[in-house]
C-alpha positions as CSV (number, residue, x, y, z in Angstrom):
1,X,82.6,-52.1,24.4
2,X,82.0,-48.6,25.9
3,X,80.0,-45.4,24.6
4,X,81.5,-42.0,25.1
5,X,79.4,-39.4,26.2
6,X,79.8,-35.6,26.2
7,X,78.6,-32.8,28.1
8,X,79.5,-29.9,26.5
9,X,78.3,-26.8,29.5
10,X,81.4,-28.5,31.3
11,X,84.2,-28.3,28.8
12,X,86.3,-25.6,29.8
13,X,88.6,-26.7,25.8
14,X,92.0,-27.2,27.5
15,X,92.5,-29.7,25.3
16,X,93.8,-32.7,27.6
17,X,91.8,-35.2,25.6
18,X,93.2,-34.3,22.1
19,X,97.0,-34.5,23.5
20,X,95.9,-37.9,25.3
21,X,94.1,-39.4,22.1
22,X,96.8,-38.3,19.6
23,X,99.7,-40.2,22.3
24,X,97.5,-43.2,23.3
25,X,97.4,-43.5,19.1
26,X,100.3,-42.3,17.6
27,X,102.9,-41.3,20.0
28,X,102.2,-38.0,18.9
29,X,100.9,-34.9,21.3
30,X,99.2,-32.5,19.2
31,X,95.5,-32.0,19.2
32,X,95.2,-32.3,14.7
33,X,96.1,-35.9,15.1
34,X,93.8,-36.4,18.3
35,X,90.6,-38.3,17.3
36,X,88.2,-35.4,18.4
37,X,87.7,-32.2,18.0
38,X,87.0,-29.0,20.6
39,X,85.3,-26.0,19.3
40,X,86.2,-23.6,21.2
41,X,84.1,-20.9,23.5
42,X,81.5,-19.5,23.2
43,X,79.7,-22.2,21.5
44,X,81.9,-25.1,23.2
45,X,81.5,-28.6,21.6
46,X,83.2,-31.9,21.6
47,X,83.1,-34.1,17.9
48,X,84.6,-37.4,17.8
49,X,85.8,-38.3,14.7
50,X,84.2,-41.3,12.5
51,X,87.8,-43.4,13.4
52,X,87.2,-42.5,16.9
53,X,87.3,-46.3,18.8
54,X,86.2,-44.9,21.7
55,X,88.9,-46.2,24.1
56,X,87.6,-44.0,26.7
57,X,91.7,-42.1,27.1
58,X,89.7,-38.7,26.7
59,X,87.0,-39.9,29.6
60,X,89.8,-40.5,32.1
61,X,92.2,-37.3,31.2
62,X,89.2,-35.4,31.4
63,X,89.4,-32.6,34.1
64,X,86.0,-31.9,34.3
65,X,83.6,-34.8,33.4
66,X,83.0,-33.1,30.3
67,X,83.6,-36.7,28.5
68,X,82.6,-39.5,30.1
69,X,82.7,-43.1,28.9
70,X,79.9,-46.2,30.4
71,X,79.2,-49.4,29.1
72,X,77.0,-49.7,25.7
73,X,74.0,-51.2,26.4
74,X,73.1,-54.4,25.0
75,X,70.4,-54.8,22.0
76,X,68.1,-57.1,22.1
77,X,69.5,-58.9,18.6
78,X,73.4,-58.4,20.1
């Protein structure tokens, strides 16, 4: 299983994770049925949504690092 991380000082929001998710899921490119959200500049952000499964599409379409996706760490009760 992976963990998605964000970094939201490098998202420049051109959207090339939303098109990614919403194909990789749907055959669909268009950022509503994308599995994440940008909020645009100033106050850039990236929001996964709860049925987000963190495939890691957005990490590896991402232009800037902005999303990246690593390993989850192992608990201790897992």
């Amino acid at each position: 299983m992976t963990r998605l991380t964000t970094d939201p000082r490098r998202c420049v929001a051109c959207r090339a994770c939303q098109l990614w998710c919403s194909f990789s899921h749907g055959a669909l490119t268009h950022p509503s049925r994308a599995r994440l959200d940008i909020q645009q500049p100033p106050d850039t952000d990236v929001h996964f949504h709860p049925d987000c499964d963190e495939c890691g599409m957005c990490a590896r379409v991402c232009p800037t690092g902005a999303i990246e996706s690593a390993p989850e760490a192992r608990g201790e009760d897992s």
